[in-house]
N, C-alpha and C positions, 0 to 999 in steps of 0.2 A: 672569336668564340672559342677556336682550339687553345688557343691562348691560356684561357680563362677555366678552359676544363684541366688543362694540365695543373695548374696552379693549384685549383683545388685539390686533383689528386695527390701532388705531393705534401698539400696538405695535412691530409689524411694517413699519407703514411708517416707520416710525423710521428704520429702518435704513437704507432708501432717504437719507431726511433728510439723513441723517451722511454718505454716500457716493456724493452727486449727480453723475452722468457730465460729465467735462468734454474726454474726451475719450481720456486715455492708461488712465483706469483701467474701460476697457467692459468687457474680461470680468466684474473683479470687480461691477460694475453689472448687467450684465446676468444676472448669478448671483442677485443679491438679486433682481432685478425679479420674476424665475420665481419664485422663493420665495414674496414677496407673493401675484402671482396663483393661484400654487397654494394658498393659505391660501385667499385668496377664492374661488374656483372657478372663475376666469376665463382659465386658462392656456389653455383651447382659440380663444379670442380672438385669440391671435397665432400659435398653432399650427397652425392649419387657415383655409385659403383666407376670403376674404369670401362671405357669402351675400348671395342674390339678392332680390329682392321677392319675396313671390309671387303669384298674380293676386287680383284683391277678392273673386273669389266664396267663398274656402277661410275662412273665418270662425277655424278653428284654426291656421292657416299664420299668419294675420295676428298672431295673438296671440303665437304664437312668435317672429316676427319682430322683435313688438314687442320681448319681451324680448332677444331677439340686440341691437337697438340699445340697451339701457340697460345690457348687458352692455359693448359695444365701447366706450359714452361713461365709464364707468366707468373702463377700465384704460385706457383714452386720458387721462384728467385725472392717474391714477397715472402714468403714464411721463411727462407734460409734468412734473409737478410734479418730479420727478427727477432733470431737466437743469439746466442752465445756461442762462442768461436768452437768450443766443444761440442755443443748440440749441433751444428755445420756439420762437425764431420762424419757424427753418426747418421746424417742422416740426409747429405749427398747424393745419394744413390736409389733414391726412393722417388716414390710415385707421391702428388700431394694426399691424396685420401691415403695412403699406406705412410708417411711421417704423422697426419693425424690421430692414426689409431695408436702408432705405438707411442706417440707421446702421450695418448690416455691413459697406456698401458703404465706407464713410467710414474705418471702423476694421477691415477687413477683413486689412492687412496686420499688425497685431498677431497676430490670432487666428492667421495663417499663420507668425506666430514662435513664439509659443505650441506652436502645433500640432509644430513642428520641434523644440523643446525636449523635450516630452513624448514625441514617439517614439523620439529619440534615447537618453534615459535607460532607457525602457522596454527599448529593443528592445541596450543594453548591461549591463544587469541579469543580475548572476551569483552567486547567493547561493555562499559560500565555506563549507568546511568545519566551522568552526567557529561560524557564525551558525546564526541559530533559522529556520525556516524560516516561522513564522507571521508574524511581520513584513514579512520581505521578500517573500514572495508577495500579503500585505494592501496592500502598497505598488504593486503591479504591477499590482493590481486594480484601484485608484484611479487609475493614467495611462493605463487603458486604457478606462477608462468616462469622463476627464476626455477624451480624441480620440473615442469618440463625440460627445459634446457638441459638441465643434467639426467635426462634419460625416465625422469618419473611424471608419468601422464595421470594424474587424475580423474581426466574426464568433466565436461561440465555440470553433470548433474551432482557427482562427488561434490564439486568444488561450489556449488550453489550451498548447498545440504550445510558444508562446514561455516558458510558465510552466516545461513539463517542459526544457526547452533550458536555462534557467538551473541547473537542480538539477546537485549534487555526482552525485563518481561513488559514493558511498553510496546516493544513490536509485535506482541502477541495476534492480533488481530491481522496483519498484514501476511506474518505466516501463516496463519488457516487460510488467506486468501491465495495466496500464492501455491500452496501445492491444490488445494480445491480446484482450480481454476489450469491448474497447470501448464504455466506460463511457461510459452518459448522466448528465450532471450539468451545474450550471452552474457558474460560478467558485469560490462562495463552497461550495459543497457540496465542489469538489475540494479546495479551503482546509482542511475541516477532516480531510481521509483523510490528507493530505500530514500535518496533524497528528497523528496517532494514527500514522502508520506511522512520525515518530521518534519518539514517543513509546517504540512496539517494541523498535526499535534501541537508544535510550539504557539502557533497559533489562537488554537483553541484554549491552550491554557490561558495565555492573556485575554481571554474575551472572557473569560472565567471570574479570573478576576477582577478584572475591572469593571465587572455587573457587581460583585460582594463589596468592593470599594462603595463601587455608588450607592448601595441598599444603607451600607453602614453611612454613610458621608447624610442621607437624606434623615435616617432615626438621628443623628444628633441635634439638626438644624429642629425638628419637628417638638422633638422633646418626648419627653415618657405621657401617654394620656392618664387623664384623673377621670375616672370612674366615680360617678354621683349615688347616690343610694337610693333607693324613691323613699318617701315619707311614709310610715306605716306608722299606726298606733302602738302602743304600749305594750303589753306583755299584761301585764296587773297596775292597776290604779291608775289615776294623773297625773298629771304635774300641777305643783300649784299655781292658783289661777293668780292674775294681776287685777285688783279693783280700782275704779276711778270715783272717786267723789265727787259728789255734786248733790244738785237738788233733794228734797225727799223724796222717796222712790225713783228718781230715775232710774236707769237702764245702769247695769253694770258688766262689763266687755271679760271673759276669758280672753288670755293666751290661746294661740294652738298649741298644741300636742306637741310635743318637742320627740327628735327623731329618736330612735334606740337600736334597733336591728335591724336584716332585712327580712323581712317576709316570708313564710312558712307556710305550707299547709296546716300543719299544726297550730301555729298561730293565728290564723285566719279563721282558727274553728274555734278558737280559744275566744277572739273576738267578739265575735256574735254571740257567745251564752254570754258574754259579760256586756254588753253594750247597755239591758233594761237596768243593772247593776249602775254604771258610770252614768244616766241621765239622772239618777236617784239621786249619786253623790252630789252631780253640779247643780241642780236643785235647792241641796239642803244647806250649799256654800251660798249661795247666794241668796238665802233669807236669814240665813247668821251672821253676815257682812252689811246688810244692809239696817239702816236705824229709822225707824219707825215712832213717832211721834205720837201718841193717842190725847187727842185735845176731847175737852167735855164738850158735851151736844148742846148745840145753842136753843135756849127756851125760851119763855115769857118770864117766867120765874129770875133766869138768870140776867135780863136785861130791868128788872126791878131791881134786883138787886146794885146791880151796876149804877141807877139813874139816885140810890142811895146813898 
């Protein structure tokens, strides 16, 4: 097992190895260096102030103390070993929190461009309608914990504020809910509701659609409907009638009415004063259509004459 931890840790400072500070690339350096120490356990070494002796009598202070110093010569021999043969000598002599600071000091105006880059893009960040929103918010995420690092906090509710400001006007509805409701969360927890509530949306669109699909898909198969007119009478006069022949006097048949418009109160009123008008006409059609035959009246007379 000690075996296996050792390996890794020279592992790790491998990386230091490959990417020794010379000077332009300190963030990424001092990115790794935190790495290391945090693998080893020594990060609070340059994170928190120097400690004090403490007096001979406390027998467990002593011992602790010891350790503090086998802790600070430790990540002191890690950070020399990391620079360049010139940054060694300036800085030899030093406590590991007192080489940290002044090499901020040295390289201070990088991390000040740095820091102007990353707010910049941050704080112009506008996810667009058609992008995913898990991405561009996971990105937002990362330039706003990368300006902590360099000294600029935010705050979560700042940095919530700037995430909702970016969103489409499709997230409308989840922002009134979200400050209404004023939800405790932190970044990555509003990251994943931001995800579920498009999830909702994409959702719903397709159920959207695919109800207008099927409405349109069902009017084609169906066809347009034909609308029938009901029968109504004429307007003025009739149509001419159809007569059949036959016998003398028999029966001789009209047509109906053949269709014309649809139906009016006006016409309806028009109807009735003329209906005693139209039984007149069909009346006087059908004794001028018809032939009549006037034989003479049979006598005594006329049957003399005949037997003549």
């Amino acid at each position: 097992m000690d075996i296996f931890l050792n390996m890794s840790t020279l592992s790790l400072r491998g990386i230091l190895d490959t990417s020794k500070l010379v000077g332009a690339n300190f963030d990424d350096w001092y990115r790794n260096l935190r790495i290391v120490l945090m693998h080893e356990k020594l990060i609070d070494v340059i994170d928190k102030p120097t400690k004090e002796a403490p007096s001979l009598d406390d027998a467990l202070a002593i011992e602790a103390y010891q350790k503090y110093l086998e802790e600070c010569l430790t990540a002191k021999c890690i950070i020399l070993a990391s620079m360049g043969s010139e940054l060694q000598r300036q800085h030899q002599d030093m406590d590991p929190p007192q080489i940290i600071e002044h090499l901020k000091k040295m390289y201070g105006g990088q991390s000040r461009t740095a820091r102007y880059q990353l707010s910049k893009t941050l704080l112009r960040s506008i996810l667009t309608a058609n992008s995913q929103v898990g991405p561009r918010v996971l990105k937002m995420i990362d330039l706003i914990e990368q300006l902590q690092k360099l000294g600029c906090i935010l705050g979560k509710e700042l940095s919530q504020d700037l995430i909702l400001q970016s969103l489409p006007e499709s997230f409308s509805q989840f922002i009134v809910n979200f400050n209404m409701n004023k939800m405790s969360c932190d970044l990555h927890e509003m990251l994943n509701m931001l995800i579920d509530y498009e999830n909702q949306i994409t959702s719903e669109k397709k159920k959207g659609t695919a109800m207008i699909v099927g409405n349109s898909s069902k009017r084609k198969v169906k066809g347009k409907k034909k609308f029938k007119r009901k029968p109504t009478a004429p307007k003025g006069g009739v149509t001419k009638p159809k007569s059949k022949e036959g016998n003398h006097g028999e029966g001789i048949e009209l047509d109906e009415i053949q269709e014309i418009d649809e139906p009016t109160q006006a016409q309806d009123c028009e109807i009735q004063v003329e209906q005693p008008l139209l039984d007149v006409l069909k009346l006087t059609r059908r004794l001028s259509s018809s032939v009549v035959d006037v034989q003479e009246p049979i006598t005594i007379t006329t049957l003399a004459r005949a037997n003549e």
